[in-house]
C-alpha positions, 0 to 999 in steps of 0.5 A: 972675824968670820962667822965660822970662825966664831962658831967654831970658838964657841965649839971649843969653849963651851963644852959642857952644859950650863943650864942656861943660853949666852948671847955673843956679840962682836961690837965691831962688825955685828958678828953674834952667836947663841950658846945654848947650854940647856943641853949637853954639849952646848949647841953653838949657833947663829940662830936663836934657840927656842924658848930663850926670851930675854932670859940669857947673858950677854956677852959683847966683845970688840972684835979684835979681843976674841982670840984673847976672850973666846980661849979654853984658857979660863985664866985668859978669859979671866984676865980678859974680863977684868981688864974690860975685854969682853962686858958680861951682862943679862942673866948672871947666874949663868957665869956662876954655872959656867964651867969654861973647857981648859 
Protein backbone atom coordinates (compact mmCIF):
# COMPACT_ATOMS: atom_id res chain seq x y z
CA UNK A 1 0.00 0.00 0.00
CA UNK A 2 1.08 3.41 -0.81
CA UNK A 3 1.49 5.93 1.56
CA UNK A 4 -1.09 8.03 0.37
CA UNK A 5 -3.14 5.60 0.15
CA UNK A 6 -2.99 4.72 3.91
CA UNK A 7 -3.56 8.41 4.68
CA UNK A 8 -6.18 8.60 2.92
CA UNK A 9 -8.03 5.72 4.79
CA UNK A 10 -7.33 6.89 7.92
CA UNK A 11 -8.82 10.29 6.67
CA UNK A 12 -12.36 8.39 6.10
CA UNK A 13 -12.25 6.50 9.19
CA UNK A 14 -11.34 8.64 11.84
CA UNK A 15 -13.45 11.52 11.77
CA UNK A 16 -14.17 12.61 15.16
CA UNK A 17 -11.97 13.16 17.82
CA UNK A 18 -10.87 10.57 20.23
CA UNK A 19 -8.74 12.15 23.02
CA UNK A 20 -6.12 10.11 22.59
CA UNK A 21 -3.20 9.17 19.32
CA UNK A 22 -3.36 5.65 17.26
CA UNK A 23 0.01 4.36 15.76
CA UNK A 24 -0.66 2.41 12.25
CA UNK A 25 1.80 0.09 11.41
CA UNK A 26 1.87 -2.18 8.14
CA UNK A 27 3.95 -5.45 9.26
CA UNK A 28 4.64 -6.29 5.83
CA UNK A 29 6.24 -3.19 3.86
CA UNK A 30 6.98 -0.78 6.90
CA UNK A 31 4.21 1.64 5.93
CA UNK A 32 2.85 3.48 9.42
CA UNK A 33 0.86 6.57 10.18
CA UNK A 34 -0.17 8.85 13.38
CA UNK A 35 -3.81 9.51 14.14
CA UNK A 36 -4.12 12.26 16.48
CA UNK A 37 -7.49 12.60 17.60
CA UNK A 38 -6.59 15.31 20.38
CA UNK A 39 -8.18 17.46 18.12
CA UNK A 40 -11.32 17.58 15.83
CA UNK A 41 -11.32 16.11 13.18
CA UNK A 42 -8.10 13.85 13.75
CA UNK A 43 -5.16 14.65 11.91
CA UNK A 44 -3.71 11.68 10.03
CA UNK A 45 -0.04 11.95 9.41
CA UNK A 46 3.44 10.21 8.82
CA UNK A 47 4.75 12.42 11.31
CA UNK A 48 4.71 11.97 15.02
CA UNK A 49 2.35 14.40 16.71
CA UNK A 50 3.97 16.31 19.56
CA UNK A 51 3.59 15.56 23.00
CA UNK A 52 2.74 11.88 22.23
CA UNK A 53 5.43 9.96 24.29
CA UNK A 54 4.70 6.43 24.58
CA UNK A 55 1.22 7.13 25.31
CA UNK A 56 -0.78 6.04 22.32
CA UNK A 57 -2.19 2.61 20.80
CA UNK A 58 -0.94 0.81 18.56
CA UNK A 59 -2.28 -0.78 15.80
CA UNK A 60 -0.20 -3.54 13.27
CA UNK A 61 -1.93 -4.61 10.33
CA UNK A 62 -0.51 -7.12 7.60
CA UNK A 63 -0.52 -5.21 4.64
CA UNK A 64 -2.53 -7.14 2.72
CA UNK A 65 -5.62 -6.61 5.53
CA UNK A 66 -5.99 -2.99 5.29
CA UNK A 67 -8.73 -2.43 2.87
CA UNK A 68 -10.38 -5.32 5.19
CA UNK A 69 -9.48 -3.21 8.71
CA UNK A 70 -9.19 0.37 7.75
CA UNK A 71 -12.99 0.58 6.46
CA UNK A 72 -16.02 3.00 7.79
CA UNK A 73 -17.95 -0.40 8.27
CA UNK A 74 -17.24 -0.55 12.14
CA UNK A 75 -18.66 -4.41 11.64
CA UNK A 76 -15.94 -5.17 9.32
CA UNK A 77 -13.15 -3.85 11.72
CA UNK A 78 -14.95 -5.39 14.17
CA UNK A 79 -14.84 -8.84 12.67
CA UNK A 80 -11.30 -7.69 11.33
CA UNK A 81 -10.09 -7.72 14.81
CA UNK A 82 -11.59 -10.87 16.23
CA UNK A 83 -10.29 -12.75 13.68
CA UNK A 84 -6.54 -11.64 14.34
CA UNK A 85 -6.52 -9.25 11.13
CA UNK A 86 -5.24 -6.02 12.89
CA UNK A 87 -3.45 -6.50 16.63
CA UNK A 88 -4.24 -3.53 18.94
CA UNK A 89 -1.89 -2.72 21.61
CA UNK A 90 -0.67 0.36 23.98
CA UNK A 91 -3.11 2.68 25.49
CA UNK A 92 -6.69 0.72 25.54
CA UNK A 93 -8.70 3.09 26.69
CA UNK A 94 -8.40 5.02 23.41
CA UNK A 95 -10.54 1.82 21.76
CA UNK A 96 -13.01 2.69 24.39
CA UNK A 97 -13.21 6.38 23.08
CA UNK A 98 -12.98 5.27 19.65
CA UNK A 99 -15.91 6.10 17.68
CA UNK A 100 -15.13 4.71 13.95
CA UNK A 101 -16.87 6.82 10.88
CA UNK A 102 -19.96 4.37 9.52
Amino acid sequence: MEENELLEAGRRLFTKSFDGVIRIELLDDGGACWVDGRQSPPTVSIQSPNGVGHRFCLWQIDADDVGLVLTPDKGRFQNSYVAGRVRISGDMAIMARLELNS
